[in-house]
N, C-alpha and C positions, 0 to 999 in steps of 0.2 A: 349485711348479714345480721340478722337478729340476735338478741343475748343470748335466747332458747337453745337457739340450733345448736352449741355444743353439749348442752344437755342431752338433748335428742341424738347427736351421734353417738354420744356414749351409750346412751338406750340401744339403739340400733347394731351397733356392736358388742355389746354383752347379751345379745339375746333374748331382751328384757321384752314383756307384753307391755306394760305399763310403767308411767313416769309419776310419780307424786309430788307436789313441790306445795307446801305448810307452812304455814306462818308460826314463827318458832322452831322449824322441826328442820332433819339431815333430810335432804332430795331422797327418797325413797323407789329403790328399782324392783318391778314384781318378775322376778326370773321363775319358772318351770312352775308356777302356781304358789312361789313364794316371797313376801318383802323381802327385802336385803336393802340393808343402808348401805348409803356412797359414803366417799371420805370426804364430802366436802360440810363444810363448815353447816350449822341451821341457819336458815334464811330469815334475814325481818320481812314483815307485814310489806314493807316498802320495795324491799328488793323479789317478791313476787308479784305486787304489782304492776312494777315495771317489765317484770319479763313479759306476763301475759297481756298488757296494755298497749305493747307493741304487735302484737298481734293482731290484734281487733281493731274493726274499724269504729270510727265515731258513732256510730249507731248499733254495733255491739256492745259497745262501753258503757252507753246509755239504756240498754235494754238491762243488760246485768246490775248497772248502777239499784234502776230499778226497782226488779224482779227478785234478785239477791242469786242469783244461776244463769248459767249460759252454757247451751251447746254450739259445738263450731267446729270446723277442721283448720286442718293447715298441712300443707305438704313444701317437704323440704329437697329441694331438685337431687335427684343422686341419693337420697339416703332412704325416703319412705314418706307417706301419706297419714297423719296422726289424725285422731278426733278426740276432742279436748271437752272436758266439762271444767267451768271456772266455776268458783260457791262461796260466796260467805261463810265464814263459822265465828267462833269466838276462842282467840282474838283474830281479827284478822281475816283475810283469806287464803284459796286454797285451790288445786286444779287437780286433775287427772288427765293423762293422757296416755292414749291405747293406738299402739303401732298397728299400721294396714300397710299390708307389701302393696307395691305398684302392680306388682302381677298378680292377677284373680289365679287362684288356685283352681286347681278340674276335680272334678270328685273323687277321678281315680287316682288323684296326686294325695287328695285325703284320706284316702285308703277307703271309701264309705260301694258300699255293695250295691249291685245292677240293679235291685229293686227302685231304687231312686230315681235311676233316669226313666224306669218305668213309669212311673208315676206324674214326669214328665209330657210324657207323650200324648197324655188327657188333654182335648184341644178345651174342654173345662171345667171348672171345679175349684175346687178347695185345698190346696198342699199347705200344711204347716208342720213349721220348723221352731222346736220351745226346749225351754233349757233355763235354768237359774241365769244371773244373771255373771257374765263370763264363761260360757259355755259355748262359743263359737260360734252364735246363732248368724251373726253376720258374714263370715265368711261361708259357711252353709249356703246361705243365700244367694252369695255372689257367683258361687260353683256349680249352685242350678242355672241360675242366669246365663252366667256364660253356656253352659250344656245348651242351653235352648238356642242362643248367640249364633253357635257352631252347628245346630244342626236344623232349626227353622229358617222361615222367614215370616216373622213376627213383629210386630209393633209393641214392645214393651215399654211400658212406663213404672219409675221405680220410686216412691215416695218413700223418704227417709228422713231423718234428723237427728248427726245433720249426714251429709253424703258420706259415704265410706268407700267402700271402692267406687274408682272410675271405670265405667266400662267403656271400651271403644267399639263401634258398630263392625259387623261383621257382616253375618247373615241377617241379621235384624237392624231394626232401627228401632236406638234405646233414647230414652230421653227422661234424664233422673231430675226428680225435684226436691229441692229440700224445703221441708217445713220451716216456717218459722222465717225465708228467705222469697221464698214462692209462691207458699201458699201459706193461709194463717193457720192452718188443723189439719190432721189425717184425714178427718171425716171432710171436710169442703176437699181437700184435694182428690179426695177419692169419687166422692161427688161428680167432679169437673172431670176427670179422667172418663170417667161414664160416656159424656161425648168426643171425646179426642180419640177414636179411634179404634185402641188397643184390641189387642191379641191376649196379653199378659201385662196382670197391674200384678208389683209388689208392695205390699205394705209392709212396711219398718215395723210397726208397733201395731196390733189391735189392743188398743188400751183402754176404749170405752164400747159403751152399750150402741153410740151412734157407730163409730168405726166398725164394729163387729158385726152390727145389723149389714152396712154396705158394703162390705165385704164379702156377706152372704149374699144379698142381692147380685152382686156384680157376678159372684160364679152361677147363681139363677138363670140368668140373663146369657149367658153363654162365656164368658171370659173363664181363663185359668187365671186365680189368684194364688199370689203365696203370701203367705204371712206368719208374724212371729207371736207369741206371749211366752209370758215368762212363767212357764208349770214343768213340772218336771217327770211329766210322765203323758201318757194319750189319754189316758181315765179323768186326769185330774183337766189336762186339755177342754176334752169335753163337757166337763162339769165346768169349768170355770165358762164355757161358752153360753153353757144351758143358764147358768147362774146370775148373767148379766142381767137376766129378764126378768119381768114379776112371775109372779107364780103363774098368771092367767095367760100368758104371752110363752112360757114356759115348754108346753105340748107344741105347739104350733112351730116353735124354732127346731125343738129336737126332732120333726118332720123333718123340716128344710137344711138342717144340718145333715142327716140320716142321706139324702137325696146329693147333697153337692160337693160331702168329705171323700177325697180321691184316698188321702193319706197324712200320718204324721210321723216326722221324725223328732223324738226329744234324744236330748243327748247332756251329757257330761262331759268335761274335759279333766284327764285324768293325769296323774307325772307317770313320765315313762322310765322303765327299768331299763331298758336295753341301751339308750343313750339319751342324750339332754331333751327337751321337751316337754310335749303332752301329747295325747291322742285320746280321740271322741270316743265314747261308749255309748252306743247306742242303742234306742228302744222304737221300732220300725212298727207301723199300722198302716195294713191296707185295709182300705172299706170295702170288704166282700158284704156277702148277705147277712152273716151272723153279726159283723159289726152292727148294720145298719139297722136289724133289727133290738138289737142292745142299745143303741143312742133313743132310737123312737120312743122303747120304752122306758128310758131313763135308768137303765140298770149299769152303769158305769161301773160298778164293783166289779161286774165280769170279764172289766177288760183285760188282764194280765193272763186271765182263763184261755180266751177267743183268740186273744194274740198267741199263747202255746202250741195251740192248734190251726193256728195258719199256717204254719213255719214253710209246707210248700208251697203258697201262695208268696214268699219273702218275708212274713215276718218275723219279728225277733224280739223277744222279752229281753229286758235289760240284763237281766241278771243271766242269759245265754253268752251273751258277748262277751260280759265281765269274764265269765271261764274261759271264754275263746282268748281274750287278752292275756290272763294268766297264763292259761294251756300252753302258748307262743314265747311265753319271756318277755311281753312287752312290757307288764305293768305285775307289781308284787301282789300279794294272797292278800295282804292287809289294805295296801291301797286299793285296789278293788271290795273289797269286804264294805269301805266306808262309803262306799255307796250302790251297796246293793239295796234291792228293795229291803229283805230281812237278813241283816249284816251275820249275826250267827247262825241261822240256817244257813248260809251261802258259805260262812267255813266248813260248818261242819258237814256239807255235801262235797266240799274239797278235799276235807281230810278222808272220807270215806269212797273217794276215787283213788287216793295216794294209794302206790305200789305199797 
C-alpha cells in the first residue's frame, strides 16, 4: 500500500475533486469548487517526494526530474482512478490530483439535454466540448464516448494525457492512448490514428496549430472527431480556431471549419444550491446554415445572436440555462450572475421577472 492512498481515501470520502499536497503547506482538499485545509500537519519538500516517487516509475522520475512537470495517473482498487500533475516550484515541489469515478457517467446521469446525442449520430465532423480549465471537459467526453459505446459499432481511438477514464468495450471497440506513453504528440498520434482504422478519434487537448489543422483534416476525410480547448464560449471557440492560423491561411480554414463543425458544447461547473456539489451550465451550438455562414465570414461576434435563434434547432445561450438553473433551485441568483455573460444585465432581467 502506498503512503498516498490514505490521502486519496480521505479525498474520496469527503467528496473532494482535488488533492494538493506543497512543500511547506497543510494537504489541501477542493470540495464543491472550493479549498479547505485538512488537519494534517505542512508537509517538507522530502516528505512529498516520497509520496509521489513512489508512484512513478523510473522513467517518470526521470522525465520530471527533467522537464520540472509530469502528467500521469494512478488508480487505487475500490476507491477511484486519479490523474496527477507533479511540478517543481520554489521551494520544493508540488502535485495536484483530480478524482475520476470508475464508472463513466451517461449524459442523462449529467442531466445534459437530447441535443448532444444528436450531434452524436454525425457518422462525421467536428464535436467540441470547451470550458476553462476545471469545467468538466473530461467527463463530458467520456459520456459521449460511452453514448457512442452503447449505441454504435465503432472503432474508437481516444488520445489523452494522461488516460482518464477507462472505457471497457461494449459495442465498440476502444482503444485509448496516452501521450507522452504511446505516442510522443497529439499531433503524431493523431497522425498515426489516420491509418488505424477508426470510426471516431478523441483528442484530449487541441492545443496547437498542428493538432487543430489534423483534426480538421480527419473530420474532412470522413471520421467523427471530438475535441476539447480551453475558451469559454462557441464565439471565442471559433475564433481561437480561426486565430491558430496566419492571416493568409485564415479564409481557407473558416471554409473548412464552416463545412465540418457538427456542434459545440462549452460549459461551467457551477456549486449547487439544492445539495453538495456542482452542476454544468451550459452553452450549446448547432452548425445550421446561419452558423456556417457566420464562421465563413469570420463574424464570430454574432454568435450568442444565432445561437438565440436556434433554440428549436437545441440551442442554448448560456445565460438561458443559468435562469433555467436559478428558475429550478439548483444554483443561487448570485452564483449564476458570476458567470453569465453580462453579470448585471443577467440580475437585473431576474429581478424584473421576480413576482
Amino acid at each position: 500500500m502506498a503512503r498516498i492512498d490514505a490521502f486519496l481515501e480521505i479525498m474520496q470520502k469527503s467528496g473532494a475533486s482535488d488533492l494538493h499536497l506543497s512543500t511547506g503547506a497543510v494537504p489541501m482538499l477542493r470540495i464543491n469548487g472550493e479549498l479547505e485545509k485538512t488537519r494534517h500537519r505542512p508537509l517538507t519538500g522530502d516528505e512529498v517526494r516520497l509520496l509521489m516517487y513512489e508512484l512513478l516509475t523510473d522513467q517518470q522520475i526521470e522525465r520530471f526530474e527533467e522537464r520540472g512537470e509530469l502528467d500521469c495517473a494512478y488508480t487505487l482498487d475500490g476507491v477511484a482512478r486519479f490523474r496527477i500533475n507533479v511540478y517543481k516550484k520554489y521551494p520544493g515541489i508540488a502535485s495536484a490530483f483530480r478524482i475520476i469515478p470508475h464508472e463513466v457517467p451517461t449524459l442523462d446521469e449529467l442531466g445534459f439535454p437530447p441535443v448532444l446525442k444528436s450531434l452524436l449520430r454525425y457518422r462525421a465532423g467536428l464535436v467540441l466540448v470547451t470550458g476553462p480549465t476545471n469545467s468538466g471537459k473530461s467527463t463530458t467526453l467520456a459520456a459521449m464516448v460511452d453514448y457512442l459505446n452503447e449505441q454504435m459499432k465503432y472503432h474508437i481511438i481516444t488520445l489523452e494525457d494522461p488516460l482518464e477514464f477507462l472505457h471497457r468495450n461494449k459495442q465498440c471497440l476502444i482503444n485509448q492512448r496516452q501521450i507522452g506513453e504511446h505516442s510522443r504528440s497529439f499531433a503524431d498520434a493523431l497522425r498515426a490514428a489516420l491509418r488505424e482504422d477508426p470510426n471516431v478519434i478523441l483528442v484530449g487537448e487541441m492545443r496547437d496549430l498542428e493538432t487543430i489543422s489534423l483534426a480538421i483534416t480527419a473530420a474532412e476525410l470522413g471520421l467523427l472527431v471530438l475535441g476539447t480547448l480551453h475558451t469559454k464560449s462557441a464565439a471565442q471557440t471559433i475564433g481561437r480556431i480561426s486565430d491558430a492560423f496566419s492571416a493568409d491561411e485564415q479564409p481557407a480554414i473558416r471554409l473548412a471549419l464552416s463545412e465540418v463543425l457538427v456542434g459545440i458544447c462549452s460549459q461551467q461547473l457551477l456549486r449547487r444550491a439544492d445539495r453538495p456539489g456542482r452542476v454544468a451550465a451550459l452553452e450549446i451550438l448547432v452548425a445550421n446554415g446561419a452558423i456556417r455562414n457566420m464562421i465563413r465570414e469570420g463574424k464570430n461576434h454574432q454568435g450568442n445572436n444565432v445561437i438565440t435563434t436556434g433554440r428549436k434547432e437545441g440551442m442554448k445561450p448560456l445565460d438561458q440555462h443559468l435562469r433555467e438553473l436559478v428558475d429550478s433551485g439548483v444554483v443561487t441568483r448570485d452564483e449564476a450572475a458570476r458567470y453569465a455573460t453580462e453579470p448585471q444585465a443577467f440580475l437585473l432581467g431576474l429581478n424584473r421577472r421576480a413576482p
